[in-house]
KELOMI-449100 format. One record per residue (C-alpha): x, y, z. Coordinates in steps of 0.001 Angstrom, whole numbers, plus 500000, padded with zeros to 6 digits. Layout:
REM KELOMI-449100
XYZ
...
//
This chain:
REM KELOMI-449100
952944140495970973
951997142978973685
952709147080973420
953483147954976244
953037151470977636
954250153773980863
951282154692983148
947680154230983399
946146156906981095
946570157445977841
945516159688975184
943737157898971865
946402160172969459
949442158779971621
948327154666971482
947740155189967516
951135157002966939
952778153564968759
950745151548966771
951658153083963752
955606152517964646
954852149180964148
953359149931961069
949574148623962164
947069150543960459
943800148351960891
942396148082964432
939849145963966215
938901147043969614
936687145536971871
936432147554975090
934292148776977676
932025151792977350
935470154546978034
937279153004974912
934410152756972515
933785156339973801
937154157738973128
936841155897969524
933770157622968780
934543160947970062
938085161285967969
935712160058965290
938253157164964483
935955154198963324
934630152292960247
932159150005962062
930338149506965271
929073146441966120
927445145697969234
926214142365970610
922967142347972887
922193139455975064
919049137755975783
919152139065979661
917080142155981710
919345144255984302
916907146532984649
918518149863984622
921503147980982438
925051148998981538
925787151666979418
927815150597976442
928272154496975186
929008157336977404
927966160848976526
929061161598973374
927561165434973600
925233165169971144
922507166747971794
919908166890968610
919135164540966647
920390165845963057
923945165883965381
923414162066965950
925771159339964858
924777158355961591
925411154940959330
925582154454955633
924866151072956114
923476148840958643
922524145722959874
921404143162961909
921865139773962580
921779136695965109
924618134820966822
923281132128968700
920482133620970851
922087137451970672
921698140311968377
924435141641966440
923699145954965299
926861146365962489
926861149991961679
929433151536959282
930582154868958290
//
């Protein structure tokens, strides 16, 4: 099934309220560095996991944009984490 929705832009609170409708509660996203962002920011998320491949591109992609944090004792914190291997990646799972 697709949900389908007017426009281009859409706020975080508006996508969840659809979702909701249809009486989804439990999410998995897998998006750029703007979605996982947004997620973050409206501090909706249980776990981040994030996949890192075997490959230099010197100054890279960012996965995270600015999240306005700037001390450390402001950083995003886990109660649990850990790592593991898939293949020849490395898989960070980080929970709340």
């Amino acid at each position: 099934d697709f949900l389908t929705l007017p426009g281009n832009n859409f706020k975080m609170d508006t996508i969840l309220t659809k979702l909701l409708d249809y009486n989804i509660n439990s999410l998995f996203v897998e998006g750029g560095s703007n979605i996982i962002t947004q997620f973050l920011l409206n501090d909706i998320w249980d776990r981040v996991t994030i996949y890192t491949a075997p490959k230099i591109l010197g100054r890279g992609l960012t996965s995270i944009e600015n999240l306005n944090i700037n001390h450390p004792k402001n950083a995003l914190t886990f109660s649990k984490s850990n790592f593991s291997h898939l293949d020849n990646h490395i898989v960070f799972n980080g929970y709340r």
